[in-house]
C-alpha positions as CSV (number, residue, x, y, z in Angstrom):
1,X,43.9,102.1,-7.3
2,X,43.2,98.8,-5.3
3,X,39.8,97.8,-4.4
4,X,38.9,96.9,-1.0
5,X,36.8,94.3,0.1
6,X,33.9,93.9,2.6
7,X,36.0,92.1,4.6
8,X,38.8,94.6,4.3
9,X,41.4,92.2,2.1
10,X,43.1,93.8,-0.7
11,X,42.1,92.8,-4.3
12,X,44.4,92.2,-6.8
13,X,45.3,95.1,-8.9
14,X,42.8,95.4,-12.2
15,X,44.0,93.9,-15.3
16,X,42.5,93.3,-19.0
17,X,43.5,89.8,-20.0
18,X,45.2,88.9,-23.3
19,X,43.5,85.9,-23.8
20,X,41.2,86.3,-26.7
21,X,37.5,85.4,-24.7
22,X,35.2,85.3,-27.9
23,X,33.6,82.1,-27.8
24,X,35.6,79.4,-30.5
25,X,35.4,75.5,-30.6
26,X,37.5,74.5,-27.5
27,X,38.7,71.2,-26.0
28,X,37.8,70.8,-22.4
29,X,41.2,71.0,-20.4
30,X,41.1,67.3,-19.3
31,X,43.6,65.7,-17.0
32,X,46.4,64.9,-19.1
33,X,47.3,61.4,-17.8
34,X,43.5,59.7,-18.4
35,X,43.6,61.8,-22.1
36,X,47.1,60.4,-23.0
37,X,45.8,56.8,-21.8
38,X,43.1,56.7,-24.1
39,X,44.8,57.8,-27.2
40,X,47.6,55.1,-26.4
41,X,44.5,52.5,-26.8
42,X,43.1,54.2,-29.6
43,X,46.2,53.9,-31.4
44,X,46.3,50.3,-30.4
45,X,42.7,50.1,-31.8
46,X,43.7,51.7,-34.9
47,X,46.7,49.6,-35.5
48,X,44.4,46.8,-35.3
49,X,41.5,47.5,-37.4
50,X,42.5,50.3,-39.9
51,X,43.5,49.7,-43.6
52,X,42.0,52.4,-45.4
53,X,44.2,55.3,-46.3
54,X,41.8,58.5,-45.7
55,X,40.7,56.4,-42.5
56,X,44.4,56.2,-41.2
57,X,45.2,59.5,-42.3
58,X,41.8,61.0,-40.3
59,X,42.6,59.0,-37.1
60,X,46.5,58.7,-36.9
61,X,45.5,63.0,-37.8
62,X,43.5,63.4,-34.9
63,X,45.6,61.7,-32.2
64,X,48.5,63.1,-33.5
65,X,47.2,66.6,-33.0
66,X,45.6,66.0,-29.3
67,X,49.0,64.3,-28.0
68,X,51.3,67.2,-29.4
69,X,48.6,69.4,-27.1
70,X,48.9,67.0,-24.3
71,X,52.8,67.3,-24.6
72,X,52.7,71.3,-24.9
73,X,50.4,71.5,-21.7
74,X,52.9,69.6,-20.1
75,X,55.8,71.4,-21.0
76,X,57.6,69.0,-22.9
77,X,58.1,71.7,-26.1
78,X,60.6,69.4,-27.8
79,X,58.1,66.5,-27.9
80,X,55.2,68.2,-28.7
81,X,57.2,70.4,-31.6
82,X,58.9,66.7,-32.7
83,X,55.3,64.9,-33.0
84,X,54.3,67.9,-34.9
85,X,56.8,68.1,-37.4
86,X,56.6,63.9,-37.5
87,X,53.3,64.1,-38.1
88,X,52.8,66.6,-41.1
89,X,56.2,65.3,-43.6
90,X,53.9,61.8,-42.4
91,X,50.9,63.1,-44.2
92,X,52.9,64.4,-47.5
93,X,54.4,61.3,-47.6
94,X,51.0,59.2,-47.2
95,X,49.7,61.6,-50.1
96,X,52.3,60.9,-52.4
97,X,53.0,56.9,-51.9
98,X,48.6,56.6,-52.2
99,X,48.6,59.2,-55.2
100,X,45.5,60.6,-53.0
101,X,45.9,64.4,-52.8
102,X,42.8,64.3,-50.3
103,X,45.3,62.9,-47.6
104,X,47.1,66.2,-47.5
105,X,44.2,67.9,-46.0
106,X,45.0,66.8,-42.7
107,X,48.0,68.1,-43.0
108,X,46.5,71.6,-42.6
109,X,46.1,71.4,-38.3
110,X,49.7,70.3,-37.4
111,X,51.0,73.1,-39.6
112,X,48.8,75.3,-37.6
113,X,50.0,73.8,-34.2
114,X,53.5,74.2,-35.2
115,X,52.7,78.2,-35.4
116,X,51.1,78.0,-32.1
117,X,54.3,76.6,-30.5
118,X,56.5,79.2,-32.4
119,X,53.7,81.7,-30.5
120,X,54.3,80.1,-27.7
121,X,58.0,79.9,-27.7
122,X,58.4,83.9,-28.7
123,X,58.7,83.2,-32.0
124,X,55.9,85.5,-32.9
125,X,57.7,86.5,-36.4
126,X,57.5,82.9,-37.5
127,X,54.3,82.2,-36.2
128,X,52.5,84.9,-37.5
129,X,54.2,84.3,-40.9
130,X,52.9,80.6,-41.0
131,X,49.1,81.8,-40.7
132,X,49.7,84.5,-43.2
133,X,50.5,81.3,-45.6
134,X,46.9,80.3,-45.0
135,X,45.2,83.7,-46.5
136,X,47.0,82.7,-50.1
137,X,44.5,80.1,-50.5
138,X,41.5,82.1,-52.1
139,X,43.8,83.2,-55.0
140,X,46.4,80.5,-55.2
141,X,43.8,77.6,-54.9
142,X,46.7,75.9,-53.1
143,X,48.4,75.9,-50.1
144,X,52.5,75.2,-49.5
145,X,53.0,73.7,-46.2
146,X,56.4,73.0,-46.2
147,X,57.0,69.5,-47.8
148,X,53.6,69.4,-48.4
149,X,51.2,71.3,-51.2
150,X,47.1,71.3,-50.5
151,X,45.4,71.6,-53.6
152,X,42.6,70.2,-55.8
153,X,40.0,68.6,-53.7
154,X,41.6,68.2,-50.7
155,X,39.2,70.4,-48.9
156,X,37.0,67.8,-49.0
157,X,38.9,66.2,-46.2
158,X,37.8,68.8,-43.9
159,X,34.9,70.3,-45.0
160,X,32.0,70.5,-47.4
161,X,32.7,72.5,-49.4
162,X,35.1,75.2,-50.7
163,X,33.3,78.2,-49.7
164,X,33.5,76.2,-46.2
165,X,37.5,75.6,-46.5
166,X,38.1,79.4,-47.2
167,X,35.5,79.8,-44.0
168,X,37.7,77.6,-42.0
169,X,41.1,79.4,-43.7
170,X,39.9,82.8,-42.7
171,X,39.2,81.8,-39.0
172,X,42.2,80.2,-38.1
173,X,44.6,83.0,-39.8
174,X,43.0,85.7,-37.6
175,X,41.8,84.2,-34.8
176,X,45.6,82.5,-33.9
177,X,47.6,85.7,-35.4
178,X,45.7,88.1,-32.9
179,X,46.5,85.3,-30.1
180,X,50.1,85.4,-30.9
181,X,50.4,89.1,-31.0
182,X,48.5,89.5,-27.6
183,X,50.3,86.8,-25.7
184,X,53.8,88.0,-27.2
185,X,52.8,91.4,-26.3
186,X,53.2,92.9,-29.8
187,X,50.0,95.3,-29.1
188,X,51.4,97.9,-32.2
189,X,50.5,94.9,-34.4
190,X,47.1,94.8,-34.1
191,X,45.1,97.6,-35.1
192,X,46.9,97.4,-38.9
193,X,45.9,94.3,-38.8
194,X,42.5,94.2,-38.0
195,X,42.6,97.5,-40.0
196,X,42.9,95.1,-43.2
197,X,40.4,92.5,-42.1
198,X,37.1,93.5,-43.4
199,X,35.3,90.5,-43.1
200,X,32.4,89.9,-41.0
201,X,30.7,88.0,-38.0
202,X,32.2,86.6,-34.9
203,X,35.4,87.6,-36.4
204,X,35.2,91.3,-36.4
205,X,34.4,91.1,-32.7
206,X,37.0,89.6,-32.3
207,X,39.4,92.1,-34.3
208,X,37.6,94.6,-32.0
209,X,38.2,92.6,-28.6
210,X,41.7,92.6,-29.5
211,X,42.0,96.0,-30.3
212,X,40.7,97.1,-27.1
213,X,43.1,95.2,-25.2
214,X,45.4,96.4,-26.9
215,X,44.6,99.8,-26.4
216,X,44.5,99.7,-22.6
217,X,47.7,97.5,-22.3
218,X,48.8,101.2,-24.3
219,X,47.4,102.9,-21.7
220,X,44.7,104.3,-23.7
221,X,42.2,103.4,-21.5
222,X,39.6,106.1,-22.4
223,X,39.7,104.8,-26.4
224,X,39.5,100.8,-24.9
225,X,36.7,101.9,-23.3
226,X,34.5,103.5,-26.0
227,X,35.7,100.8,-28.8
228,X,34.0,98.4,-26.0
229,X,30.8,100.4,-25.7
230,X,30.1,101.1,-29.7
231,X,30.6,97.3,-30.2
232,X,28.6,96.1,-27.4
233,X,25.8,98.6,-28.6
234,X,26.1,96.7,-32.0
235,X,26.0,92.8,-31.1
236,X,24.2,90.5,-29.2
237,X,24.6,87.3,-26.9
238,X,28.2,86.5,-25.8
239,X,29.8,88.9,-28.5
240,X,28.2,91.5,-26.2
241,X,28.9,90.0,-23.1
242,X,32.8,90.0,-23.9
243,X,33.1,93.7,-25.2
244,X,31.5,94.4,-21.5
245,X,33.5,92.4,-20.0
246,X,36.6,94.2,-21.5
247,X,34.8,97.6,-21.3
248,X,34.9,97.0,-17.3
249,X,38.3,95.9,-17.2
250,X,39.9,99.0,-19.1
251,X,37.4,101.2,-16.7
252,X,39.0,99.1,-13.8
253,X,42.5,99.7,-15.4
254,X,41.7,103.2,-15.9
255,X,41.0,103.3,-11.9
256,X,37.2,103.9,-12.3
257,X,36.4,101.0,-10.1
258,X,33.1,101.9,-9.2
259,X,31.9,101.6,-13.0
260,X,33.6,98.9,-13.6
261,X,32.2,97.4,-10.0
262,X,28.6,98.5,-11.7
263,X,29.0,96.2,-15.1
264,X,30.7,93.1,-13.4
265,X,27.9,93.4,-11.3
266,X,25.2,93.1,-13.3
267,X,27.1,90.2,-15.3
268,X,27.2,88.3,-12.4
269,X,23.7,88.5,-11.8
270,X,22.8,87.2,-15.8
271,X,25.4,84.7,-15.8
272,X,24.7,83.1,-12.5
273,X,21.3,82.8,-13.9
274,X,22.4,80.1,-17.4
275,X,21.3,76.8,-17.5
276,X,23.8,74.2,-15.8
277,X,24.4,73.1,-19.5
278,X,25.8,76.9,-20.6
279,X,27.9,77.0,-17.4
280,X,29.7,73.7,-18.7
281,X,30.3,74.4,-22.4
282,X,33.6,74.8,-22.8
283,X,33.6,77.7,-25.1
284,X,32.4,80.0,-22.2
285,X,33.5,78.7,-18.9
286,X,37.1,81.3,-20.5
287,X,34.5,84.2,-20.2
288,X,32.6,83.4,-17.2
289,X,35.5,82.4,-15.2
290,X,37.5,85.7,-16.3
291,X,34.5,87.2,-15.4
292,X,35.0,85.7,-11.6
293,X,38.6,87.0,-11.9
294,X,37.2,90.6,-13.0
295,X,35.3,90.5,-10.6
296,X,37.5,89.7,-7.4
297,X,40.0,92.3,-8.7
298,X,37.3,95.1,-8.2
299,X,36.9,94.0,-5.1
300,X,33.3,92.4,-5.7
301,X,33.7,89.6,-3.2
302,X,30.6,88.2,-3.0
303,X,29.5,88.2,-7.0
304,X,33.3,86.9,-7.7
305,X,32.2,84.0,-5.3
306,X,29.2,83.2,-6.6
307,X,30.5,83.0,-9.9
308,X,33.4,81.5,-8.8
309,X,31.4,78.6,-7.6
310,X,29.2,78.2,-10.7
311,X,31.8,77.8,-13.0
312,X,34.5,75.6,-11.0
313,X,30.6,73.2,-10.8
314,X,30.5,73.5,-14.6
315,X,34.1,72.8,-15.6
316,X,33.8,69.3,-13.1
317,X,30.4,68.6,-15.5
318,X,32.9,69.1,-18.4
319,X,36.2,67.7,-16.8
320,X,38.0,70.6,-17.6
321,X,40.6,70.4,-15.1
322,X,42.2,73.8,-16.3
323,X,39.4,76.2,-15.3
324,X,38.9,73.9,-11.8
325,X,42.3,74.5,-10.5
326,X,42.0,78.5,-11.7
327,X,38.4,78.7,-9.8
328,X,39.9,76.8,-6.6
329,X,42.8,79.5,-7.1
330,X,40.1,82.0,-6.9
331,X,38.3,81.2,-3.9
332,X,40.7,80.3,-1.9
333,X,41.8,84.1,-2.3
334,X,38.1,85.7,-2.0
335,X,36.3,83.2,-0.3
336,X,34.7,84.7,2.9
337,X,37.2,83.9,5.9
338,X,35.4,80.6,7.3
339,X,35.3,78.9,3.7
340,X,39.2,79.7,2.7
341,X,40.9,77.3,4.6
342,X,38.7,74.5,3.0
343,X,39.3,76.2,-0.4
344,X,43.3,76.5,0.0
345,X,43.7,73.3,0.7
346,X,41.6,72.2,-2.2
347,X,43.5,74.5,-4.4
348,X,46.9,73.0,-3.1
349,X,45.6,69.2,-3.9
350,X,44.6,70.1,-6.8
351,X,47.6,71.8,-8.1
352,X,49.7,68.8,-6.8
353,X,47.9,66.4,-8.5
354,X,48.0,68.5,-12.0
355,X,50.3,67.4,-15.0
356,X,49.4,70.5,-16.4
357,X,52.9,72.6,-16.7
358,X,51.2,76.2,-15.8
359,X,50.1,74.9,-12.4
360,X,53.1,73.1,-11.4
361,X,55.1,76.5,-10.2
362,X,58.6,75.7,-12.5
363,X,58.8,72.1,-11.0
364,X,59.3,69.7,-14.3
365,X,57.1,67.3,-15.0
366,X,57.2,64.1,-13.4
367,X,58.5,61.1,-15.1
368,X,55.5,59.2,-16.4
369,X,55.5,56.0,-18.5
370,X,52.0,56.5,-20.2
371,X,53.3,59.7,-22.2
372,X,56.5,58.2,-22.7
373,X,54.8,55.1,-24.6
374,X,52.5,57.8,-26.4
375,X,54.8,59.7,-28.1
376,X,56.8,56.7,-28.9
377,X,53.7,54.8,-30.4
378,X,52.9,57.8,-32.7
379,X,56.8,58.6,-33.5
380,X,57.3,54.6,-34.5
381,X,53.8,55.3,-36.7
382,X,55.1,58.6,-38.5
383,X,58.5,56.6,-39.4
């Protein structure tokens, strides 16, 4: 059933979205173009200036890992999956010509990031295999990356401590399996896995969010809907906030849009209420702005506008020029009638201007020098 608005549009039909919303560590969606210029100087800085091979390994790590991201958001897969693979036979050959095992460390994120492009690509098989590698750890005490081995000490790279590492391990083999199989829409994965997961904490609401959207993309929307209430009943802060969010959007699914109507409602009113700090962290503007989208679809105009508003203001605090464009999206299709016409036209500039690939509506990116001397500076320091 479609939800009408006080103004008579039609909403959208009610979805649950396959995005895991649990709050992580997240990069604000900057615009790519300023992002890629700076990590062409800081590679020029670091060409400059670095001699140290831990130092090298660290830097030439990190900008490695933020270009191959600025290349998948653009679309270019080949480059970004090229860089990848560049950069991590780049760190087990650094470990083996410095005889410094800590090197291969880094190593650990662009094996990661080269499952998320297999996710990505519909390679789920692959992907999901390539985090599995990660669990091994706690019994193997090493890690076999392809060319690369982790062992020894070479947690000390990245965190701490051991206990840490494993931490770390754990977080990034669930959190990015239960991405791949909701975005490749392998739903009958999910509950056996999260089935074996027994640990604790922000991870086991996040086995349960996943299971719950994977029970109403089943159709099983009267199971989504109690899974969401038990765990809400059993956490707090923005654990709480997300299994609410997703109880509403299987009762929306379910076409019980007045009770869904009822909970969006009442999240609008709290959220509307956080600091101008909260509305900008990065980690929630994903729940608060798919709490704008919730809203609209259930035909709450007015609370999806409100919303709306807050966190488009919040994502230009944190340049995150991802959640702007999806907010302008938004109100230019619930805005009240008087208001749209400024908002479409916002939503149009913005979406012209964009590098990002998701927004360009299958027109290919446009030629560029800046990321065409990026990936070039980093392929010529991988050789």
């Amino acid at each position: 059933m479609l939800a009408t608005t006080a103004s008579g549009r039609v909403s959208p039909p009610p979805a649950i979205a396959t995005a895991i919303l649990m709050p992580q560590e997240r990069l604000p969606r900057e615009p790519l173009r300023p992002w890629a210029e700076r990590l062409v100087d800081a590679l020029e800085t670091g060409r400059r200036t670095i001699r140290n091979v831990r130092w090298m390994a660290s830097e030439l790590g990190s900008r490695g890992n933020q270009a191959g991201l600025v290349a998948a958001h653009r679309g270019e897969m080949e480059a970004a999956w090229r860089l990848t693979e560049r950069q991590l036979w780049w760190h087990g050959r650094m470990a083996r010509r410095s005889s410094d095992p800590f090197v291969t460390g880094y190593a650990i994120q662009p094996w990661v990031n080269l499952g998320r492009l297999e996710s990505l690509a519909g390679r789920w098989r692959e992907a999901l295999a390539r985090f599995a590698g990660l669990a091994t750890y706690d019994v193997a005490d090493r890690l076999e990356l392809g060319c690369v081995r982790v062992g020894g000490k070479a947690w000390s790279a990245l965190t701490p401590s051991r206990e840490k590492f494993l931490q770390f391990l754990e977080a990034v083999y669930v959190s990015d399996s239960l991405k791949t199989m909701l975005l490749n829409r392998r739903f009958e994965l999910v509950h056996p896995f999260a089935a074996r997961y027994v640990g604790g904490g922000g991870l086991r609401w996040m086995c349960e969010e996943a299971c719950v959207v994977a029970e109403c993309r089943a159709g099983d929307f009267g199971a989504a809907v109690a899974r969401a209430r038990v765990g809400a009943g059993e956490t707090r802060g923005w654990h709480r906030a997300v299994l609410r969010l997703r109880m509403a959007e299987a009762h929306a699914c379910a076409g019980e849009i007045d009770r869904a109507g009822e909970i969006l409602a009442q999240m609008a009113g709290v959220v509307r209420q956080l600091s101008p700090g909260q509305k900008a962290n990065p980690e929630l503007m994903p729940i608060t702005a798919r709490l704008a989208g919730a809203c609209h679809e259930a035909g709450l105009a007015a609370e999806a506008c409100g919303v709306a508003r807050d966190v488009l203001e919040g994502a230009r605090t944190a340049n995150d020029e991802m959640i702007q464009i999806e907010m302008l999206r938004l109100l230019a299709a619930a805005a009240p009638d008087e208001e749209r016409e400024g908002w479409i036209e916002a939503a149009r500039a913005a979406e012209d201007a964009t590098e990002y690939a998701r927004f360009r509506r299958g027109r290919p990116p446009s030629p560029n020098p800046v990321f065409t001397e990026l990936y070039e500076r980093l392929e010529e320091a991988y050789a």
